[in-house]
C-alpha positions in Angstrom: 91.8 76.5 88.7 89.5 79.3 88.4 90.8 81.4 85.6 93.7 84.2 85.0 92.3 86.1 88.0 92.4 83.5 90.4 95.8 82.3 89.2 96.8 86.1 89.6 95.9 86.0 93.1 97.3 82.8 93.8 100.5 83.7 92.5 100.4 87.2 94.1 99.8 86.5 97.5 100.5 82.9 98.5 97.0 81.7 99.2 95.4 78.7 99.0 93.6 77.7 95.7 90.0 77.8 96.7 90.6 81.6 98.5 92.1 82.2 95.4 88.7 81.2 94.0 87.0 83.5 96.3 89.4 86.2 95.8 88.3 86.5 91.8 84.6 85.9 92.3 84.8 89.2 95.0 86.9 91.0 92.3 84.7 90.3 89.4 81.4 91.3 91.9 83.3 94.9 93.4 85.0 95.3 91.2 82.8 97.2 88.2 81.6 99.5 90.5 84.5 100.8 92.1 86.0 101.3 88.7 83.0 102.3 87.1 83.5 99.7 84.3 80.9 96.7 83.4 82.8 95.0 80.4 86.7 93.8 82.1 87.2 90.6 81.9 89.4 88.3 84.1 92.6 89.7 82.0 91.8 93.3 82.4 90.9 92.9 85.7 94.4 91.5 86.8 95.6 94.3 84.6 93.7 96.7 86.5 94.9 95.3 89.6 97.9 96.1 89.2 97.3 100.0 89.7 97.8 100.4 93.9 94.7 102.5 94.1 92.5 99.7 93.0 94.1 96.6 94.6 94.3 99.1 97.3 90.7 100.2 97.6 89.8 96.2 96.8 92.2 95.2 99.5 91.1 97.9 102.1 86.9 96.7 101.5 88.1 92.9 102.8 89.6 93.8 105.7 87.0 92.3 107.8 86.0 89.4 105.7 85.9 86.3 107.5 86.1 83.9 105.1 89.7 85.0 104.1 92.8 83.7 106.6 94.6 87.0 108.3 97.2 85.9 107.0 95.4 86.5 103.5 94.6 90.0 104.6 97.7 90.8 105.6 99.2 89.4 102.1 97.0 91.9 100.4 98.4 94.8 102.3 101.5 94.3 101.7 101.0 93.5 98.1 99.5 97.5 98.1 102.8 98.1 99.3 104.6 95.8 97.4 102.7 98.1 94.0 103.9 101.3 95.3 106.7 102.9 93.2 109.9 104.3 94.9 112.3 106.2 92.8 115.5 104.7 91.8 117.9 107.7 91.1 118.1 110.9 91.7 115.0 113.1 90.2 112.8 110.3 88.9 109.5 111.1 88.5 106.3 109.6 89.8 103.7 108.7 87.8 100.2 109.0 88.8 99.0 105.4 88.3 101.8 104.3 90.5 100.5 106.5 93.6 98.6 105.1 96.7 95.4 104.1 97.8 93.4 106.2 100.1 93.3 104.2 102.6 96.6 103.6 102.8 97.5 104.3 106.3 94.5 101.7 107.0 96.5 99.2 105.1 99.5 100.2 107.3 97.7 99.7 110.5 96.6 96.4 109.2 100.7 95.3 108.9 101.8 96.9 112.3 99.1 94.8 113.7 100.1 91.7 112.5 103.9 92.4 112.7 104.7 92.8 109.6 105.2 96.4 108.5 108.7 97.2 108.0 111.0 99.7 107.3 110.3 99.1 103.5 106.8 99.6 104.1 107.8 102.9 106.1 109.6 104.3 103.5 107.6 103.8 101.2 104.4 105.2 103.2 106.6 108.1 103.2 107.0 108.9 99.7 103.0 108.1 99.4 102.3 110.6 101.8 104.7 113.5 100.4 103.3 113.2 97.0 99.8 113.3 98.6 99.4 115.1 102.4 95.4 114.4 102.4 96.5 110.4 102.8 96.8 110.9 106.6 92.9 112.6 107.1 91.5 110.5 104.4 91.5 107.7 107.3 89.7 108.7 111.2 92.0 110.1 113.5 92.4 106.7 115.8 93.8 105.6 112.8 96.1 107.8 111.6 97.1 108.7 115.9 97.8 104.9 116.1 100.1 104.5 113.3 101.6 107.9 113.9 102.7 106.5 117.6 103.9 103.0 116.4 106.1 104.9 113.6 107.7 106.8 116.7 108.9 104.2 118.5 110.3 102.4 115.7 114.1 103.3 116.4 115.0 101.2 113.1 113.1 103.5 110.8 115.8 106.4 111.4 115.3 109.4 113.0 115.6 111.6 110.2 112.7 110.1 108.3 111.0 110.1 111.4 110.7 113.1 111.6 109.9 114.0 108.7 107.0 111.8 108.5 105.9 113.1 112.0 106.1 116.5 110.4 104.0 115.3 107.1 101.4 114.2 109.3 101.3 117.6 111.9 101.0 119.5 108.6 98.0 117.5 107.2 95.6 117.6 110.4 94.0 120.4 112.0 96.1 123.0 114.6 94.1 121.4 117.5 95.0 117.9 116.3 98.1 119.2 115.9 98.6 120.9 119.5 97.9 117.3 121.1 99.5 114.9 118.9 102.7 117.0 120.0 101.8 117.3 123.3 101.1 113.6 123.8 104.6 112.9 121.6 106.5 115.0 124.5 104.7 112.6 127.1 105.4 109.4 125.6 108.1 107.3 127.3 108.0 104.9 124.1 109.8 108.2 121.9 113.9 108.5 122.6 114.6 111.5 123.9 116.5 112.1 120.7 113.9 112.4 118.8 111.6 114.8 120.7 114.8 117.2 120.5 114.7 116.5 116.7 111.5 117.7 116.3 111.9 120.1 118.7 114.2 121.7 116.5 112.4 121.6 113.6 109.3 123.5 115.3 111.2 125.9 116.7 112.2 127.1 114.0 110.5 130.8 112.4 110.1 128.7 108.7 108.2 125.9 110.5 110.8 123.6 109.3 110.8 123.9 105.9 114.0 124.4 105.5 115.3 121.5 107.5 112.8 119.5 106.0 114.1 120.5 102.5 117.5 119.1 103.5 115.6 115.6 104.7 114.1 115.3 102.0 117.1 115.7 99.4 118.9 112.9 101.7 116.2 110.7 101.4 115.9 111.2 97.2 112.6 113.3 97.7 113.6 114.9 95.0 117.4 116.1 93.5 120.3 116.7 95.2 121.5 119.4 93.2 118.3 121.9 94.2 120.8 124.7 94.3 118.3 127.2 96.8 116.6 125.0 99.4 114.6 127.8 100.2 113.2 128.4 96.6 109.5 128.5 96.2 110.3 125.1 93.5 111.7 123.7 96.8 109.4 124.3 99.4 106.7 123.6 97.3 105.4 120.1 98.7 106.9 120.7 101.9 105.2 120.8 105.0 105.6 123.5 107.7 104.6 123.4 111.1 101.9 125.2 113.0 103.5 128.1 115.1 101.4 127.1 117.8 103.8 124.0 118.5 106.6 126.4 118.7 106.2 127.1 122.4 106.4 123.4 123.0 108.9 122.9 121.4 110.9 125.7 123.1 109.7 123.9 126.3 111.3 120.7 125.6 114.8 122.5 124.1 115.0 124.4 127.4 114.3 121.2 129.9 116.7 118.9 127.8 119.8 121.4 127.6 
């Protein structure tokens, strides 16, 4: 066996021995430059691993390497996930080494094409992207469009968090970007009906949402129930609000659907 960073990978993600092997000679070779380090050796190097942002980048650069099975690349992404830190009571706090890649919605894309990317990795996509909005630009826009439509159709996620995704990601791109996504949202036959009235709502309204979105994300351990005014600048700090321009198609599909 090839050492503590092979053995690492091995362990981590299933694979055979000798991709393990490959695995650990990639690391040791990308490695120093993407961390700016020249002195790691195989035992800080699984340490460092262990941060999401640097499996994450490392995972992101082999996503079209050959030589490793897909079913090795898909083992990575979900090991990004797998890193990722969701709170586990009320008002925990993030840390910053526990945040994502940024790439992550790449990573994503990589699970929802093999099959694999679950409501566990949904939520906690979610909680990546609330602590850090510039995730969904920091990939193309195919990208981030794709993901956002497979995340739609995904009755199992929940509506609620749904939606408040959907609204994280109008918030982070441009108006235009915006104005189409929604439009193409109303259009889709893939969405439930239910949900293009849940959004709906939220557009409509004169805060952008925030409000509603406040009251999401308390139910979904965002951050503390016991926010006593939802609509305190402390609240609404991290929260995203919707364009005004949607608000007319948004009014459009209230007013057809009642």
């Amino acid at each position: 066996m090839g050492g503590a960073l092979a053995a690492s990978f091995q362990a981590e993600l299933r694979c055979r021995e000798p991709e393990a092997e490959l695995l650990a000679r990639l690391a040791r070779e990308r490695l120093p430059t993407m961390l700016g380090s020249t002195e790691d050796s195989d035992e800080d190097l699984v340490v460092r691993l262990r941060d999401p942002r640097v499996f994450g980048t490392f995972a992101e650069s082999l996503g079209g390497d050959r030589r490793l099975r897909a079913s090795t690349r898909v083992a990575m992404a979900e090991h990004v996930f797998d890193l990722l830190s969701l709170p586990l009571r009320e008002g925990d706090v993030f840390l910053v080494e526990t945040r994502a890649p940024a790439r992550l919605l790449a990573l994503a894309v990589v699970l929802v094409e093999a099959g694999a990317f679950t409501a566990l990795h949904f939520l906690h996509l979610v909680y990546a992207v609330f602590l850090d909005r510039t995730l969904i630009t920091k990939v193309d826009r195919p990208t981030r469009s794709a993901l956002l439509r497979h995340i739609l159709g995904e009755v199992d996620f929940g509506e609620r968090l749904r939606t408040f995704y959907a609204c994280l990601h109008l918030a982070a791109i441009s108006e235009p970007e915006a104005h189409r996504e929604f439009r193409r949202l109303f259009k889709s036959r893939s969405v439930a009906d239910s949900f293009k009235t849940s959004l709906a709502r939220v557009a409509v309204a004169k805060d952008g949402g925030s409000i509603e979105l406040v009251h999401i994300a308390m139910e979904e351990g965002l951050f503390p129930m016991n926010v006593e005014d939802v609509g305190s600048p402390a609240a609404l700090a991290n929260i995203p609000r919707l364009p005004e321009s949607l608000r007319p198609l948004g009014r459009r599909w209230l007013n057809r659907s009642s």
